[in-house]
N, C-alpha and C positions, 0 to 999 in steps of 0.2 A: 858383572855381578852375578849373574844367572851359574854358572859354572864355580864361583866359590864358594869352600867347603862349608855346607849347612842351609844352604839355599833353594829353597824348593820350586817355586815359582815369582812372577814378578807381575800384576797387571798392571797398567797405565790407564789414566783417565784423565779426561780432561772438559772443565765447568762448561755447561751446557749455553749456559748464556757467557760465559766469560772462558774465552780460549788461552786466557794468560793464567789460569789457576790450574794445577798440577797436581794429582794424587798418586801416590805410586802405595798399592798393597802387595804389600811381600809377606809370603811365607817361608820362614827361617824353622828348622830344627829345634832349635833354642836361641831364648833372647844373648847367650853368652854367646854364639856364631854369628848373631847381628852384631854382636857388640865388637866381636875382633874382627869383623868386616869393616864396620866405622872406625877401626881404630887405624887398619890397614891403609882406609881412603885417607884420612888424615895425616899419616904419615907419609904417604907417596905427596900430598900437596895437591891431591884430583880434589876432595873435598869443599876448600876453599875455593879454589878455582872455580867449582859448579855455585858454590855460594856468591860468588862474586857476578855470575851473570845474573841472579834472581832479585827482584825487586823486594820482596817479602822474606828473603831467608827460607831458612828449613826448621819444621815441625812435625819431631816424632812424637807416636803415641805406638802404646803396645796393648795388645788387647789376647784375648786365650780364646780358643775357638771351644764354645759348648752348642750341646746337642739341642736340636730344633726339630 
């Protein structure tokens, strides 16, 4: 993931009280480089596959980074 094109970083985290919940924040270029990233995992069949080991599925959210 880290190495395809539009992908800047990737951290991982995981619930403090709960070790089976999973966040991954990625920083993409643009949401059109996440999008043909997801399009690419879906297509090779990795997508599924990672959906099929998780109890809960996957849930995207997109958010813009403003100044603080």
């Amino acid at each position: 993931m880290r190495a395809y094109d539009g992908c800047g970083s990737i951290t991982a985290y995981t619930g403090a009280d709960d070790e089976q919940t999973f966040v991954l924040v990625e920083y993409w270029k643009s949401k059109t480089h996440y999008e043909r990233y997801v399009a690419w995992r879906t297509e090779t069949g990795a997508l599924m596959e990672i959906v099929g080991m998780l109890e809960g599925g996957i849930s995207s959210r997109y958010f813009e980074q403003v100044e603080a």
